[in-house]
C-alpha positions in Angstrom: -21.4 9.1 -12.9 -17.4 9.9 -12.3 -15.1 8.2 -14.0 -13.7 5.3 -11.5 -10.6 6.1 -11.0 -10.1 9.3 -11.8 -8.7 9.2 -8.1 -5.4 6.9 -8.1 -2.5 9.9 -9.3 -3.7 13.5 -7.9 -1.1 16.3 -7.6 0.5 16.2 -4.1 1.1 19.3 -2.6 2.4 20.1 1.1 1.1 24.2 2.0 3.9 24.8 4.5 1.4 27.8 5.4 -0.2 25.1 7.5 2.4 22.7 8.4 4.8 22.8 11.3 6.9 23.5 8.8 6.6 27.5 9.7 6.1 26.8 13.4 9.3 24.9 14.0 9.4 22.4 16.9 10.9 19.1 17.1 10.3 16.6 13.8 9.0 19.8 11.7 12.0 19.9 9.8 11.4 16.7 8.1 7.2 17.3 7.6 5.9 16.3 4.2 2.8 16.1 2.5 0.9 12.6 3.6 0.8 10.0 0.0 -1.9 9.3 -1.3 -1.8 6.0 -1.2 -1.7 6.3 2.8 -5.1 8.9 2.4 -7.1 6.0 0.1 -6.5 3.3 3.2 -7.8 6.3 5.7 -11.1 6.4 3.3 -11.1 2.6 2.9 -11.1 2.5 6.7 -12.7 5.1 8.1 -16.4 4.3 9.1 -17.9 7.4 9.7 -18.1 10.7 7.7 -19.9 13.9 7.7 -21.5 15.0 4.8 -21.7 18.7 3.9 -24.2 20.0 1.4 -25.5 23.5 0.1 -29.7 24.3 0.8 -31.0 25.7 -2.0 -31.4 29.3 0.2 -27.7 28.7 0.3 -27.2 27.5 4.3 -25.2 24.8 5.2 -26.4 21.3 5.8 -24.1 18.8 7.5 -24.8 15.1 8.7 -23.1 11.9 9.1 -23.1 8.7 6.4 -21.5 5.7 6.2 -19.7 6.0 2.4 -17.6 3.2 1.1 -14.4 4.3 -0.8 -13.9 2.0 -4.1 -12.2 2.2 -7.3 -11.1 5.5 -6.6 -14.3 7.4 -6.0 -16.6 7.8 -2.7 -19.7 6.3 -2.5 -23.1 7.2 0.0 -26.6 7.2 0.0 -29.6 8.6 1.2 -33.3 8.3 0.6 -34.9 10.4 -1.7 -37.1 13.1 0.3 -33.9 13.4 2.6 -32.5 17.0 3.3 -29.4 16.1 1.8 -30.8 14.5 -1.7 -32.9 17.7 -1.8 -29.8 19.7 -2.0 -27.9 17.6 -3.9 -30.3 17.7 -6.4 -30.0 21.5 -6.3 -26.3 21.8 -6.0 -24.7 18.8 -6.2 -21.0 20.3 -4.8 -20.3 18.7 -1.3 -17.6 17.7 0.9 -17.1 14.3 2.9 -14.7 14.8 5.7 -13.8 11.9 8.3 -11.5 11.6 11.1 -10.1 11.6 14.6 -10.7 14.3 17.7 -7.2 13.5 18.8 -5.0 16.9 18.8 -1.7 15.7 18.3 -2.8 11.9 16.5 -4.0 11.2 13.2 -5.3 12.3 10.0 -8.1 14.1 9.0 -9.5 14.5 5.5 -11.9 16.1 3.1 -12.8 15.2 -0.2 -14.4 17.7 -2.1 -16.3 17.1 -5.5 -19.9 16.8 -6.8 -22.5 13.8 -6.1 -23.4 12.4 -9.0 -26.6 9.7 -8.9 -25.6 5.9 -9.4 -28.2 4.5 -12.2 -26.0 2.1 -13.4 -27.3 -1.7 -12.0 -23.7 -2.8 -12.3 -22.3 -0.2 -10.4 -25.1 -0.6 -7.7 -23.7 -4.0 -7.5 -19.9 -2.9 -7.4 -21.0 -0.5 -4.6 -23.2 -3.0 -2.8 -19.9 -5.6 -2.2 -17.8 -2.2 -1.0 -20.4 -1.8 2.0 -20.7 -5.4 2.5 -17.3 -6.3 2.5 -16.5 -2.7 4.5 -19.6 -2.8 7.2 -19.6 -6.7 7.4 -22.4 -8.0 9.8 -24.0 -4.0 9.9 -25.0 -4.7 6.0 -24.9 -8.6 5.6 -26.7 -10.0 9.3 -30.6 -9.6 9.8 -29.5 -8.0 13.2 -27.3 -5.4 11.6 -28.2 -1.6 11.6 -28.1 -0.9 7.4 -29.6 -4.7 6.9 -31.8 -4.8 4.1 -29.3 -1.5 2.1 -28.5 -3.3 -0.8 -32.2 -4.2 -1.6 -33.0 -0.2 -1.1 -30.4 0.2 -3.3 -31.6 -2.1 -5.7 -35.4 -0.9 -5.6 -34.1 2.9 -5.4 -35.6 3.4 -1.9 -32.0 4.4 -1.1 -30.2 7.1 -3.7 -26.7 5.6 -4.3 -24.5 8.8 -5.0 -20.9 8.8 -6.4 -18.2 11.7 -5.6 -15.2 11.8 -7.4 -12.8 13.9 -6.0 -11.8 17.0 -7.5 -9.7 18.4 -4.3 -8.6 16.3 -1.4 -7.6 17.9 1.9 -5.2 15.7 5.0 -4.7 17.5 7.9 -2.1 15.5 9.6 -1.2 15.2 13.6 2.1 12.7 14.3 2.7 14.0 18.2 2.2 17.7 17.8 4.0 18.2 14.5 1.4 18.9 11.9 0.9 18.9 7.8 -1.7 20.2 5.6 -1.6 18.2 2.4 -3.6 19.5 -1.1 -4.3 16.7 -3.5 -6.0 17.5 -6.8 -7.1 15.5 -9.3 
């Protein structure tokens, strides 16, 4: 598993190449690379991500999971005959990504690393309070969608897998002015 918190001081990098920075229109003087303490609340937050692993044949396989963001490292599962445990066990390089559609609002990101499997009971644990306390009444209330998770976690119906990042990506909007921020760890 990655170590937790490998995540907490990356190198911060602004690529102008990508910014407003080059394409000068009001506020694009002052563009700088997004902090990433404000990129950790945006995981924290966000409730939706897309997943994108390798096939073994080497095509592309991307689909949506809820993750939780704790201790510096992102956390999902799947079950075990899914697609995307079949390629992780393969190759286990992926990328989460989460965001807006807005073109001129928000902040997108992408984490890049490799999925490692979560054996560690205590870590299950750890991970099972970041959904709960993240996803609420989804997790914790009979009527919620993921209800019953944290016992597939337990039992292992569910893979638990960890990504430390070892590249970040924000693709900031703030009214039309944009930023392309590198973190790496």
């Amino acid at each position: 598993m990655p170590a937790q918190g490998s995540a907490k001081h990356p190198t911060t990098e602004l690529d102008a190449r990508y910014s407003s920075a080059l394409n000068p229109r009001p506020g694009a003087a002052e563009v700088t690379a997004t902090d990433w303490a404000e990129a950790q609340r945006q995981l924290g937050a966000a409730e939706i991500f897309w997943l994108s692993t390798v096939r073994p044949e080497g095509r592309l396989h991307v689909t949506p999971v809820i993750a939780a963001w704790h201790d510096g490292v992102m956390y999902f599962s799947t079950g075990p005959g899914e697609q995307k445990a079949k390629n992780l066990a393969h190759n286990g390089h992926c990328a989460l990504t989460t965001g807006g559609n807005s073109l001129t609002e928000g902040l997108d990101i992408v984490v890049e690393g490799r999925a490692e499997q979560v054996a560690d009971p205590a870590v299950v644990e750890e991970v099972i309070t970041a959904y709960e306390a993240k996803y609420g009444p989804h997790i914790t209330s009979p009527e919620g969608t993921f209800h019953g998770i944290d016992d597939a976690f337990r039992q292992g119906t569910a893979v638990v897998f960890a990504v430390a990042p070892t590249t970040a990506y924000g693709f900031g909007r703030d009214g039309g002015v944009y930023s392309h921020t590198r973190w790496t760890f």
